[in-house]
C-alpha positions as CSV (number, residue, x, y, z in Angstrom):
1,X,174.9,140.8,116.8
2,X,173.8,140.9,113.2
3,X,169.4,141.0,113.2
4,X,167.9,141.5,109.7
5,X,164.2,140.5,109.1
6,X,163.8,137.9,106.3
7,X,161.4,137.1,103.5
8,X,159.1,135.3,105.6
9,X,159.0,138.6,108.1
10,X,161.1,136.7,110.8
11,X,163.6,138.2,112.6
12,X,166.7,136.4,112.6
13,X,169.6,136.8,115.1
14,X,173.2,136.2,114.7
15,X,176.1,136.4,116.9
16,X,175.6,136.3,121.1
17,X,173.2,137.6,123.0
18,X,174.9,138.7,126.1
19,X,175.3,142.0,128.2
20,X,177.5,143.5,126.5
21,X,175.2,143.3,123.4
22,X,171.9,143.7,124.7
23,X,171.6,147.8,124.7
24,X,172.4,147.7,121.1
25,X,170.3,144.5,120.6
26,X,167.4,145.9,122.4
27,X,167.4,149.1,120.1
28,X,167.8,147.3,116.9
29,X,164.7,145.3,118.1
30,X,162.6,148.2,118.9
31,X,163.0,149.7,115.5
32,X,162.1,146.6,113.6
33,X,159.3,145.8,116.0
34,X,157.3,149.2,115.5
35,X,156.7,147.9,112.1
36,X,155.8,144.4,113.2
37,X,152.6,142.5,113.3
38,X,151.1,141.6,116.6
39,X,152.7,138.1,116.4
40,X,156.5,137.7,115.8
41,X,158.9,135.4,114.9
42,X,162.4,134.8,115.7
43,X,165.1,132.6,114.2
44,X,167.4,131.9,117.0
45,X,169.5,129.3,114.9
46,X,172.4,131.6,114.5
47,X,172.6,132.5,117.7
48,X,176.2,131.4,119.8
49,X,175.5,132.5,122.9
50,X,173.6,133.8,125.2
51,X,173.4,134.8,129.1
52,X,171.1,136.1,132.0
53,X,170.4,139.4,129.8
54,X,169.4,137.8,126.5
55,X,167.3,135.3,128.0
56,X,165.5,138.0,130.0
57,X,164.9,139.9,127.0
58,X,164.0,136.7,125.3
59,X,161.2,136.5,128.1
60,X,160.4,140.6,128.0
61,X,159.9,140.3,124.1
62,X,157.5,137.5,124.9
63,X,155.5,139.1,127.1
64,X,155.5,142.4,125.7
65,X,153.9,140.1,122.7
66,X,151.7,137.9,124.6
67,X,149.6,141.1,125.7
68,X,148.2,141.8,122.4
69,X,149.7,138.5,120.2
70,X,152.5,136.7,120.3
71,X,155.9,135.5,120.1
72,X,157.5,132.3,118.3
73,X,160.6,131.2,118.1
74,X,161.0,129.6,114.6
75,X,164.4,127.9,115.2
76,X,167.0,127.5,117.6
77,X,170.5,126.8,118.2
78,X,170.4,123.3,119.5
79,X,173.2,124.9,122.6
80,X,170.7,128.0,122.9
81,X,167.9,125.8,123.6
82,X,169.6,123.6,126.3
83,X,170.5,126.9,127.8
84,X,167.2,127.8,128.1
85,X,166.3,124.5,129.5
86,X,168.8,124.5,132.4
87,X,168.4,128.1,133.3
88,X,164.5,127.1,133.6
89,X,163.7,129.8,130.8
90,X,162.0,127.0,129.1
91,X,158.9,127.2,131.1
92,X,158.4,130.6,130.6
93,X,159.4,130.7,127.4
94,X,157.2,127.2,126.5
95,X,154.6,128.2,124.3
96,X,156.7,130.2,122.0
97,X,159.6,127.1,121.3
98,X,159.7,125.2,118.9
């Protein structure tokens, strides 16, 4: 998974999100996120796929966020998103999809 931060300060994903990924993922989060605002944004467009472990780090980050700001999710893949709807993720994750 390729994250970079662009102009507009979002954080943009690329590749999938999945277990195999996600300790990797999770610590290339953490180091962009200690120098983050108290709201973030994510750009989920490039995104392929995604399991049980992204989407509950998808819910972690939100929460995490939601304590002292929050979390937004700029863009989506259109797959991602129906994902997130089936698995139920949606409701938790409602306030912060676009």
């Amino acid at each position: 998974m390729e994250i970079i931060i662009d102009r507009q300060g979002a954080i943009v994903c690329k590749g999938n999100l999945v277990v195999s990924d996600i300790e990797n993922i999770h610590s290339s989060l953490e180091s962009l996120l200690e120098d983050s605002s108290q709201v973030i944004t994510l750009d989920l467009d490039g995104v392929e796929e995604i399991d049980i472990s992204g989407l509950q780090l998808l819910y972690s980050l939100k929460k995490t966020f939601d304590a002292d700001g929050a979390m937004r999710i700029r863009a989506i893949n259109p797959a991602i998103r129906e994902i997130i709807e089936i698995s139920g993720f949606s409701i938790a994750l409602k306030e912060a999809l676009p």
